[in-house]
C-alpha positions as CSV (number, residue, x, y, z in Angstrom):
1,X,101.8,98.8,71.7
2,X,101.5,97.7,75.3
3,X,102.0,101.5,76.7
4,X,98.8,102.0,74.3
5,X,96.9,98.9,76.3
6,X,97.9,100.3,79.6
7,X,96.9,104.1,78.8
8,X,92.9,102.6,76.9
9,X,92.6,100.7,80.2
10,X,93.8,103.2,82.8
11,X,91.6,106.0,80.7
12,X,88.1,103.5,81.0
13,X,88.9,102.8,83.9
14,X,89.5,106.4,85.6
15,X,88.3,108.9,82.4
16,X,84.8,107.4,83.3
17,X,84.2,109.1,86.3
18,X,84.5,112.5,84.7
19,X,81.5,112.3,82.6
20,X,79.4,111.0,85.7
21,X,77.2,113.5,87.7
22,X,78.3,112.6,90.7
23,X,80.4,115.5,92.1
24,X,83.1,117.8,91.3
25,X,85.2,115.9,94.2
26,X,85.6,113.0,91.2
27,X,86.7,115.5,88.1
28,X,89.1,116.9,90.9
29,X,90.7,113.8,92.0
30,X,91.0,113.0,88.0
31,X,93.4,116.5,87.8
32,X,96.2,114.9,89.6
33,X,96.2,111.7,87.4
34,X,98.3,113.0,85.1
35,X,101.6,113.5,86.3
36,X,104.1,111.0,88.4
37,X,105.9,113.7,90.7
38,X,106.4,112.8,94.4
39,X,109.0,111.2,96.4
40,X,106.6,108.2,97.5
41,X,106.4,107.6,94.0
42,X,110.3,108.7,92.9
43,X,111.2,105.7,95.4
44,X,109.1,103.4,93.9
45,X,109.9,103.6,90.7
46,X,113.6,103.7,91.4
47,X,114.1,100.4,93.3
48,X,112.5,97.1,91.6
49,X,111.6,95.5,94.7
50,X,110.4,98.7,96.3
51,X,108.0,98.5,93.1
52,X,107.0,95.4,93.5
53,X,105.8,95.4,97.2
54,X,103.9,98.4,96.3
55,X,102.5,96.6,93.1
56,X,101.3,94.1,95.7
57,X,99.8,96.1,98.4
58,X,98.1,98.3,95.8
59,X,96.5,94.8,94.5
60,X,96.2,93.9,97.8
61,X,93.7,96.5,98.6
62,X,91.8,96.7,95.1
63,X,90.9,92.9,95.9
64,X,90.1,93.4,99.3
65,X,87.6,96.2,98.8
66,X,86.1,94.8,95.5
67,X,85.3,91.6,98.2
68,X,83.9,93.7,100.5
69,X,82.2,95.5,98.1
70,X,80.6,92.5,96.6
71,X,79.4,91.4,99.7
72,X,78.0,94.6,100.7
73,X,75.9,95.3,97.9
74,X,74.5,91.7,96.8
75,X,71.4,89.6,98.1
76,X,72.4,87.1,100.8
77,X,72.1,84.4,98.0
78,X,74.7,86.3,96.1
79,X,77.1,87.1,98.9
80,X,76.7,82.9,100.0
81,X,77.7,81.6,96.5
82,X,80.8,84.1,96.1
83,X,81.7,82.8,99.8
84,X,81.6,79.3,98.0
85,X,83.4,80.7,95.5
86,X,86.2,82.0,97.9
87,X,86.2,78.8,99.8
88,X,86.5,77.1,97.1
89,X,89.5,78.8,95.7
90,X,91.8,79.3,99.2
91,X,91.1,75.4,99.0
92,X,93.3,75.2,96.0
93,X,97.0,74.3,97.3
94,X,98.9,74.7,93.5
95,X,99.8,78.0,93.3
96,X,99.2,78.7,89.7
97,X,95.8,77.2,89.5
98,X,95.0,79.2,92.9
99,X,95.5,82.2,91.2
100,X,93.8,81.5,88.2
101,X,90.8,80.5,90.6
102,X,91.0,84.0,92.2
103,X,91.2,85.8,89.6
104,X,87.6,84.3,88.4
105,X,86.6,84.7,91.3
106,X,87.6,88.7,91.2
107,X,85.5,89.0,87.8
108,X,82.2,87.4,89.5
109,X,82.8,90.0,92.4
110,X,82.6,92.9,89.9
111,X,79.9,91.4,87.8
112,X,77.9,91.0,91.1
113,X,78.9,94.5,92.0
114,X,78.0,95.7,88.7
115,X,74.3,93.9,88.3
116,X,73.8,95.1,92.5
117,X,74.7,99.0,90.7
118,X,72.2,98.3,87.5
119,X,69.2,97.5,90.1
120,X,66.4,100.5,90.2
121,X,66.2,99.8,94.0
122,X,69.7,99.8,95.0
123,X,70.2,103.0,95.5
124,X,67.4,103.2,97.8
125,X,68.9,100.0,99.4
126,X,72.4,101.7,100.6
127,X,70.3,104.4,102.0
128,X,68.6,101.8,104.4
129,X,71.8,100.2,105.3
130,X,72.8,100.3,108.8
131,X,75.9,101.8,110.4
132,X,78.4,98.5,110.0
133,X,77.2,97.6,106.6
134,X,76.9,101.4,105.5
135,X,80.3,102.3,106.8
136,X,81.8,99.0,105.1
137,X,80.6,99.7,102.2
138,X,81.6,103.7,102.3
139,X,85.3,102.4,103.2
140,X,85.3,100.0,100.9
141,X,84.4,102.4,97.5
142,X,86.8,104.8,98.6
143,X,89.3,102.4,99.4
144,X,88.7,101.0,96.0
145,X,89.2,103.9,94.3
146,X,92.3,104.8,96.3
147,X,93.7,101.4,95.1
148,X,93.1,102.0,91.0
149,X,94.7,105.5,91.6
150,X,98.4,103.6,92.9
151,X,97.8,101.5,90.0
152,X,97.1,103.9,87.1
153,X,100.4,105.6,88.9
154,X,102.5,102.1,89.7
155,X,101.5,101.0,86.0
156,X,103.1,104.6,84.8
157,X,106.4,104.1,86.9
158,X,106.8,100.5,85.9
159,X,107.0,101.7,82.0
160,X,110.1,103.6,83.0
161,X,111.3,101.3,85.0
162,X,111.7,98.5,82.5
163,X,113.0,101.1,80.1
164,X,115.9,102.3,82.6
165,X,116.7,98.6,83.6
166,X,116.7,97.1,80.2
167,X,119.9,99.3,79.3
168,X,122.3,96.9,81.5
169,X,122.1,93.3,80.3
170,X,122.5,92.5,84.0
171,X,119.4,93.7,85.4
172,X,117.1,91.5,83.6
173,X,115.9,89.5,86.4
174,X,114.7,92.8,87.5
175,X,112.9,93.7,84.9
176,X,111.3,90.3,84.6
177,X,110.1,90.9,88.2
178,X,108.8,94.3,87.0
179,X,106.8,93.0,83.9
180,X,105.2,90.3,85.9
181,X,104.0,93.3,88.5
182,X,103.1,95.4,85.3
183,X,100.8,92.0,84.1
184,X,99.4,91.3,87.5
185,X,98.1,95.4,87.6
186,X,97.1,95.6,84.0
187,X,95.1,92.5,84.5
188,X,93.7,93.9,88.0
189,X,92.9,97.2,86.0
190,X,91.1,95.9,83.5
191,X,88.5,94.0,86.2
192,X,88.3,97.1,87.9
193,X,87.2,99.2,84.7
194,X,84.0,97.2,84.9
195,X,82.8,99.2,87.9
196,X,84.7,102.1,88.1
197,X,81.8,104.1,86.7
198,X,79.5,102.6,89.8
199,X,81.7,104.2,92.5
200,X,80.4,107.7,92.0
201,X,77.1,106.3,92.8
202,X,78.1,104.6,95.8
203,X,79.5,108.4,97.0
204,X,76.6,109.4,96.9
205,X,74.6,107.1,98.3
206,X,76.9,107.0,101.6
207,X,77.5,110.7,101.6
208,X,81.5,110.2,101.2
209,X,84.3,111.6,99.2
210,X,86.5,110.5,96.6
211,X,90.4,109.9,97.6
212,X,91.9,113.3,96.6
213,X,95.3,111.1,95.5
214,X,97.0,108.3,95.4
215,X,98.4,109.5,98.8
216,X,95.8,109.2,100.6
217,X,95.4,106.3,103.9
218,X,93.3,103.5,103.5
219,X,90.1,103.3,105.4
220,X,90.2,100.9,108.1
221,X,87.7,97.8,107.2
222,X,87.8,94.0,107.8
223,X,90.0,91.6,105.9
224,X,88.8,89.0,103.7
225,X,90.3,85.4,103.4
226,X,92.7,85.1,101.1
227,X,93.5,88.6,100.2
């Protein structure tokens, strides 16, 4: 049953972008999706704690570029309150209710990403941008892309992880670590499946392309508080 979750979350998040008309690049970058079959990933999946710290730079960039993103795209009104909303959250000094307060804060990013996308004028918008906001924004879909990618591919490698660790009774701390990565990326993936389906767009607008794989290097951009 939760394999099924992962796979209807993973496929609305990623299987969107195929039926967009934004470029062949994206239907492309989709092909590779479907297999697990290089040593980046071989490591990962083998070692629970390599797993993990990629779990949590892979979340680590989603969060980061849906911030940016956010930002980028909203009025100035917008972009203040989720500042409040930040500020008011990296405020917080209990750890649990910190990251219950981020990850609200994460779901008003994409909604604000997503009404910025619904907007007739938008489009017309980017195309104004200047160089530093244009170039942020740019990095930031592609980087945000390049982050669901790892996790559509960490989320496959976990499964077999927990499977292979679950056979000896005494790697069960492990796998607890493992399932608590698998939550935090499933949880991460469903946010992002909200706005997958604007990033094509956003190419578009900016005149970039797609992350070919998971492989690929981040874009360099600024780092926001907290993430």
């Amino acid at each position: 049953m939760k394999k099924q979750v992962l796979a209807i979350l993973v496929a609305s998040a990623l299987g969107v972008l195929t039926t967009s008309s934004a470029n062949a690049q994206l239907g492309k970058m989709m092909g590779g999706l479907g297999g697990s079959s290089n040593s980046s990933s071989t490591t990962a999946s083998a070692d629970p704690q390599e797993f993990i710290k990629s779990a949590q730079s892979a979340e680590k960039l989603m969060n980061n570029s849906l911030a940016l993103l956010a930002v980028s795209l909203s009025s100035k009104e917008k972009a203040a309150e989720l500042e409040a909303q930040r500020k008011a959250a990296n405020a917080v000094t209990d750890s649990a209710e910190k990251q219950a307060k981020m990850t609200e804060l994460h779901k008003s990013e994409a909604a604000a990403v997503n009404e910025a996308m619904n907007n007739s004028n938008t489009d017309a918008n980017i195309k104004k941008m200047g160089g530093q906001q244009r170039d942020t924004l740019a990095a930031s879909a592609y980087n945000f892309m390049l982050a669901l990618l790892k996790d559509k591919a960490l989320l496959e490698q976990g499964q077999g992880l927990v499977s292979s660790l679950s056979s000896n009774p005494m790697n069960m701390s492990k796998v607890s670590g493992v399932k608590d990565s698998m939550s935090s990326l499933t949880n991460q993936v469903s946010t992002a499946s909200s706005i997958a389906g604007k990033m094509p767009a956003i190419f578009t607008a900016v005149g970039v392309k797609a992350p070919a794989s998971k492989d690929e290097k981040p874009k360099q951009v600024a780092q926001v508080d907290g993430e």
